[in-house]
TORVEX-6518 format. One line per field, with one value per residue (C-alpha): x, y, z; residue number from 1. Coordinates in Angstrom, 1 decimal, padded with zeros to 4 digits. Layout:
BEGIN
c1: X,...
c2: Y,...
c3: Z,...
resi: NUM,...
# end
This chain:
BEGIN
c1: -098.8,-096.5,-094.1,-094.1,-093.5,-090.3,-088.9,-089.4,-087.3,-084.7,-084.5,-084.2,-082.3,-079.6,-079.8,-079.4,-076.0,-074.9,-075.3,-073.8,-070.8,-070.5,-070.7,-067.7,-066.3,-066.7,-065.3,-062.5,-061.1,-061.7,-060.1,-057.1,-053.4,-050.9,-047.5,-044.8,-041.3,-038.6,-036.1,-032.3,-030.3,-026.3,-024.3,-020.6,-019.1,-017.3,-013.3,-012.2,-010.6,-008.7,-005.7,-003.0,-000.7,000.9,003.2,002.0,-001.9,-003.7,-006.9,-009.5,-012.6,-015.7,-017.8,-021.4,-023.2,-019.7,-019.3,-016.0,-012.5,-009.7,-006.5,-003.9,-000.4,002.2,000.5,-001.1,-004.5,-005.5,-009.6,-011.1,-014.4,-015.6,-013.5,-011.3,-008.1,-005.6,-002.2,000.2,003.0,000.6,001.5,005.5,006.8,010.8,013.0,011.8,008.9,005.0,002.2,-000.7,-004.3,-007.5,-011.3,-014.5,-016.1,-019.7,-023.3,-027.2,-029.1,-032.9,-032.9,-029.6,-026.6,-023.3,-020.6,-016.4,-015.5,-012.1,-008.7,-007.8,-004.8,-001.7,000.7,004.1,004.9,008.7,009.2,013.3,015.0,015.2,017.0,015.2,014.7,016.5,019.7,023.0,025.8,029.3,030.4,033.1,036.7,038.3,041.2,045.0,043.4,041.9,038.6,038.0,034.8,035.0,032.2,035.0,037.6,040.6,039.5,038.9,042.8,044.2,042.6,044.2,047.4,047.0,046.3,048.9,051.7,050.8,051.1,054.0,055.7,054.5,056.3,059.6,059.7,059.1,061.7,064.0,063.5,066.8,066.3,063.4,061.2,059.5,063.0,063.8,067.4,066.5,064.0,066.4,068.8,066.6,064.6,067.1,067.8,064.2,062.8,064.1,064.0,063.8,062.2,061.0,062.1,059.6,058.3,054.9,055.9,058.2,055.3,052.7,054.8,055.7,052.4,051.2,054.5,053.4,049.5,050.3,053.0,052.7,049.9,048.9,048.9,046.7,044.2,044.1,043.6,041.0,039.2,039.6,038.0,035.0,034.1,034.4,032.9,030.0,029.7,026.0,024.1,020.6,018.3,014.8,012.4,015.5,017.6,021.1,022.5,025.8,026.5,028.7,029.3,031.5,029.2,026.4,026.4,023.9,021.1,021.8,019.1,020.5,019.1,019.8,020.6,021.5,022.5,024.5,024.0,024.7,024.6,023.9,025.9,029.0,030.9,028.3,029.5,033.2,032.2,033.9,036.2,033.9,031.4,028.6,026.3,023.3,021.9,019.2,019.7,023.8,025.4,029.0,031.2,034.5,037.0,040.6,043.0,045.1,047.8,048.7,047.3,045.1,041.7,039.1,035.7,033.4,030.1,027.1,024.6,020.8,019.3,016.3,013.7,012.8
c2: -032.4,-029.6,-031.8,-034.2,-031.2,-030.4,-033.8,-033.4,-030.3,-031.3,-034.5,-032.8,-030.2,-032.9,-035.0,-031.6,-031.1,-034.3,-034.1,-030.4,-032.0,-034.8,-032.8,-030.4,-033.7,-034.9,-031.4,-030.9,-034.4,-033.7,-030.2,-030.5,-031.8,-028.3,-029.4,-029.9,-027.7,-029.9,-030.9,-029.9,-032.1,-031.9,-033.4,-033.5,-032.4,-035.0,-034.6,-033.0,-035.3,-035.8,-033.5,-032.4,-030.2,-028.8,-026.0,-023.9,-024.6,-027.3,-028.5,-030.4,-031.5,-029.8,-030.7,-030.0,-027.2,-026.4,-023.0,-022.2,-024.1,-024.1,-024.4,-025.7,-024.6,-025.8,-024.9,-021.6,-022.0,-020.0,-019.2,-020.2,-018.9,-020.9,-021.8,-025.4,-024.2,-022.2,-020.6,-021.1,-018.5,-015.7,-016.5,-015.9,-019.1,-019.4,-022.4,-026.0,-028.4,-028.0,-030.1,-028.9,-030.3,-029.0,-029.1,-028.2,-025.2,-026.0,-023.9,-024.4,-025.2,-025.2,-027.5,-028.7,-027.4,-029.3,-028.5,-028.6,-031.6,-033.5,-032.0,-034.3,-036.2,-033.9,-033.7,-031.8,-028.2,-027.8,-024.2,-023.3,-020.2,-017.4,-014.8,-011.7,-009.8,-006.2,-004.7,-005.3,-003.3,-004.2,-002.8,-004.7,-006.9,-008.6,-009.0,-011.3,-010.7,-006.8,-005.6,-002.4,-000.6,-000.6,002.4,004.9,005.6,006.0,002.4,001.5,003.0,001.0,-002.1,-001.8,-001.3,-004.3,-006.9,-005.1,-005.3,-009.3,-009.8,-007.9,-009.9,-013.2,-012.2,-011.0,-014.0,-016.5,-015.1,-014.6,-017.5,-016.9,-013.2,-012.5,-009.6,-008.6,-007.0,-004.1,-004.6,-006.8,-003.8,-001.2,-003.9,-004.2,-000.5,002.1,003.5,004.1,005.0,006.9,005.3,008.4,007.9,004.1,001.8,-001.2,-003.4,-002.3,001.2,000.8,-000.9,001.9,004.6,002.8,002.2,005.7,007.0,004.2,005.6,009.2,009.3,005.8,006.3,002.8,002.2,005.4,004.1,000.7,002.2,004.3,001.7,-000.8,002.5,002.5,-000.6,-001.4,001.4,001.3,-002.4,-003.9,-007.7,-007.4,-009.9,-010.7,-013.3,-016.3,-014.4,-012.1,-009.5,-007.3,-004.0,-001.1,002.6,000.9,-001.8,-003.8,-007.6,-010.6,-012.3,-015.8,-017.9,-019.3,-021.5,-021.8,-025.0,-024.7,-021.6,-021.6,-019.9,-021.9,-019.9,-021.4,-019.5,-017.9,-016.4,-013.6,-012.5,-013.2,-015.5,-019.0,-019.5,-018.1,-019.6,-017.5,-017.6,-016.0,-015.6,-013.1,-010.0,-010.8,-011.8,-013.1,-014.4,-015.9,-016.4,-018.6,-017.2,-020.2,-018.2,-016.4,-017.9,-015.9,-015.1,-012.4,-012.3,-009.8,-008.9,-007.5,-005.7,-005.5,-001.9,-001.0,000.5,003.7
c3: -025.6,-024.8,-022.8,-025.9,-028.4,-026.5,-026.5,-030.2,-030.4,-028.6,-030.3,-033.7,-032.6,-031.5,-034.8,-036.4,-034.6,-035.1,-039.2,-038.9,-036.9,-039.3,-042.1,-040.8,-039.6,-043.4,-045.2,-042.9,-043.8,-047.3,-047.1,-050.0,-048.4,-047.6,-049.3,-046.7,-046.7,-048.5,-046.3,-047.8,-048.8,-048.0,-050.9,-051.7,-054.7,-057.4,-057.4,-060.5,-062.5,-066.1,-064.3,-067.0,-067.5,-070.9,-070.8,-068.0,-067.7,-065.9,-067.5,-065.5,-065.7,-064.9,-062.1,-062.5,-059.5,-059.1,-058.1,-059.4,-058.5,-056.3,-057.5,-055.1,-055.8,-053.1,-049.9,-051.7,-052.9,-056.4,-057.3,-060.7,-061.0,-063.8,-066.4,-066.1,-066.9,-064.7,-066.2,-063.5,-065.3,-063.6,-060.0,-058.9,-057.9,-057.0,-058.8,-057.7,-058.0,-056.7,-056.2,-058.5,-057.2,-057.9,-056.4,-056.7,-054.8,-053.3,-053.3,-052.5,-055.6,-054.7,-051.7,-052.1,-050.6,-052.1,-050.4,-051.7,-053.2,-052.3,-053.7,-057.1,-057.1,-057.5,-060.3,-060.5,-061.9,-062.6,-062.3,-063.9,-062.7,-065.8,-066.5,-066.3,-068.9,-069.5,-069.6,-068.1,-067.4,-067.2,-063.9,-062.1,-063.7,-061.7,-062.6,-061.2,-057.5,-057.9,-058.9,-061.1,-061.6,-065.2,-064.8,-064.2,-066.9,-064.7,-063.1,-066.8,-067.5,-064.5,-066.0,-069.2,-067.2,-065.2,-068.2,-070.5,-068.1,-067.4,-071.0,-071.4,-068.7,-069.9,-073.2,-071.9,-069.5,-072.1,-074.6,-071.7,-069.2,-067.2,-066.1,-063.0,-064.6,-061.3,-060.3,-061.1,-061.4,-064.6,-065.8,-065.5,-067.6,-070.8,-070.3,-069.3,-072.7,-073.9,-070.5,-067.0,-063.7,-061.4,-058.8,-059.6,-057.1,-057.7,-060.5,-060.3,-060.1,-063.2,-065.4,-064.3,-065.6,-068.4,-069.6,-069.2,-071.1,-074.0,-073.8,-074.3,-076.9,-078.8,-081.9,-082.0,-078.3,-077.8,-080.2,-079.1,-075.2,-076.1,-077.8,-074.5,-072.9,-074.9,-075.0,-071.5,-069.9,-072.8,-072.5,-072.2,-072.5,-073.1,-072.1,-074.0,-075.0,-074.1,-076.1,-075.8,-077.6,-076.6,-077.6,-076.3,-077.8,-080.6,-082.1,-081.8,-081.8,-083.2,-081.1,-079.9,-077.7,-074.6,-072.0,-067.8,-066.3,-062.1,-063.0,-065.7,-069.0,-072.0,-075.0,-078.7,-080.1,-078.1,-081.1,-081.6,-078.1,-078.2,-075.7,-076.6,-073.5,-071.4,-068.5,-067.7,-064.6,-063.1,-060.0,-059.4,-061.8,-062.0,-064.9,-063.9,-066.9,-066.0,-068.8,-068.5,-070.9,-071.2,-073.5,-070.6,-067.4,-066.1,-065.6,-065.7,-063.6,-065.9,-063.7,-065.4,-063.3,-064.2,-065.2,-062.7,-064.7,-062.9
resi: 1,2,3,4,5,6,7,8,9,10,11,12,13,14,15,16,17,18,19,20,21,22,23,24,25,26,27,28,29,30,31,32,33,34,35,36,37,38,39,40,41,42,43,44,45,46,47,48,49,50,51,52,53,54,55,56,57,58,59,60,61,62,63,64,65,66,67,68,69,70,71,72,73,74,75,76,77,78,79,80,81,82,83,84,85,86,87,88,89,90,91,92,93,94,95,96,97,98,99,100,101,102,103,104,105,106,107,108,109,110,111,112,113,114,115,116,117,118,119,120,121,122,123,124,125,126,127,128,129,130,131,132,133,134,135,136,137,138,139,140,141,142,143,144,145,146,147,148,149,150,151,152,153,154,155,156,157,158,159,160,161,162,163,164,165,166,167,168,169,170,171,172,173,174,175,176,177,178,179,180,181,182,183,184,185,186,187,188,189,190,191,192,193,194,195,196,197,198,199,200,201,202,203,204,205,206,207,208,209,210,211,212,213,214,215,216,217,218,219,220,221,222,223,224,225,226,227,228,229,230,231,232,233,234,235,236,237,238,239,240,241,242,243,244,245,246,247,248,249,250,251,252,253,254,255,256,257,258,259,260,261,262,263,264,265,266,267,268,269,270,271,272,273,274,275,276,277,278,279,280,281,282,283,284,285,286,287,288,289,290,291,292,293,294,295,296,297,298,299,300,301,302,303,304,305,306,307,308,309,310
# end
């Protein structure tokens, strides 16, 4: 009975593990399912597109989960953070053309990590040389093969010298075609009785101290010396906003636009300078104004030198 009691046990004791085990068997497989991590996701960004350009700013279009732009000027590359527009006047560029492309900046959103789109297709920038803007100072004439630095009033006085003398010759020879006035034989001929040749063995020397005789103790050619004097050691061109104004110790002149071309300043209006027979150039903060006088034959080389602003 004993014996039989035991089989008992042990039978029910091993049913019992068997429905225990099936029952852990049972909740473990009905346990609820543990979510997975996502796997990220690598995605490129769309190519800006709708590229134009008016003025000086390139639009585009936005490009959604961009993070901000790159603007491709040339080989140099610009950041936009979020807006679609870009003002290229802000960046120095010297005179020519660029390539202007544009694309979008990547991030991770979530599980997604997009990464830089594809630069758009490029358009052209024409970037013009300007003048820049300030004052300019008349320093240097050239003048029948010498320069003066106009600066200095005794280089100012030998200018005045110079261009008076020419003009003086070019009358005398045209009245009297026959006679040489660069000798000083023919001088003496038509200047002995107002004037003594001590000393004065040459042309030039003869029509330096001529002149200076004329400048101290003729009224009208004192006055019209000392204007020559002011005005050309005074003399200024301002530069602002694409226009030009002139003005010197004496007077003050009118505004007129202008624009630049391969270097070349065309004004709109050249009479408010005294500027009709003149061509004026520029080339990095130099202002260089050649004028033919075709009266006389000769021509003058007027430099004007940009102000630094200290």
């Amino acid at each position: 009975m004993k014996k039989y009691l035991m089989v008992l046990l042990s039978a029910v004791m091993i049913i019992s593990c068997t429905v225990v085990l099936a029952a852990c068997d049972s909740k473990e497989n009905n346990k609820p399912n543990t979510p997975s991590t996502p796997q990220e996701q690598t995605l490129q960004l769309t190519t800006p597109s709708n590229l134009t350009l008016n003025s000086a700013t390139v639009y585009w279009t936005a490009v959604a989960n961009a993070n901000g732009y790159t603007v491709r000027v040339g080989t140099a590359e610009h950041q936009v953070a979020s807006d679609t527009t870009f003002d290229l006047s802000t960046i120095t560029l010297a005179e020519g053309t660029y390539q202007v492309s544009v694309k979008a900046v990547g991030q991770t959103v979530g599980n997604i990590r997009y990464t830089d789109s594809a630069y758009s297709a490029s358009i052209d920038y024409l970037v013009k040389a300007t003048v820049k803007e300030g004052t300019y100072r008349l320093t240097n004439i050239t003048f029948d093969g010498n320069t003066y630095d106009v600066t200095k009033d005794n280089e100012a006085r030998n200018l005045y010298k110079a261009v008076t003398a020419k003009i003086m010759l070019e009358y005398l020879q045209f009245y009297f075609p026959s006679y040489n006035f660069n000798s000083i034989i023919v001088l003496k001929f038509f200047f002995a009785d107002e004037f003594d040749f001590t000393g004065i063995t040459t042309a030039a020397q003869f029509w330096d101290a001529y002149l200076e005789l004329l400048i101290n103790t003729d009224k009208d050619v004192q006055d019209e010396f000392n204007e020559f004097i002011k005005e050309t050691t005074t003399y200024h061109l301002v530069v602002t906003n694409n226009t030009i104004f002139a003005y010197n110790d004496s007077s003050l002149g009118q505004y007129t636009t202008f624009t630049l071309d391969d270097g070349v300043i065309t004004l709109t209006n050249s009479s408010v300078l005294n500027m009709e027979d003149s061509i004026l150039t520029y080339t990095d903060g130099v202002i260089t104004e050649t004028t033919d006088d075709i009266d006389f034959g000769f021509t003058i080389i007027s430099v004007y030198k940009l102000i630094p602003v200290l």
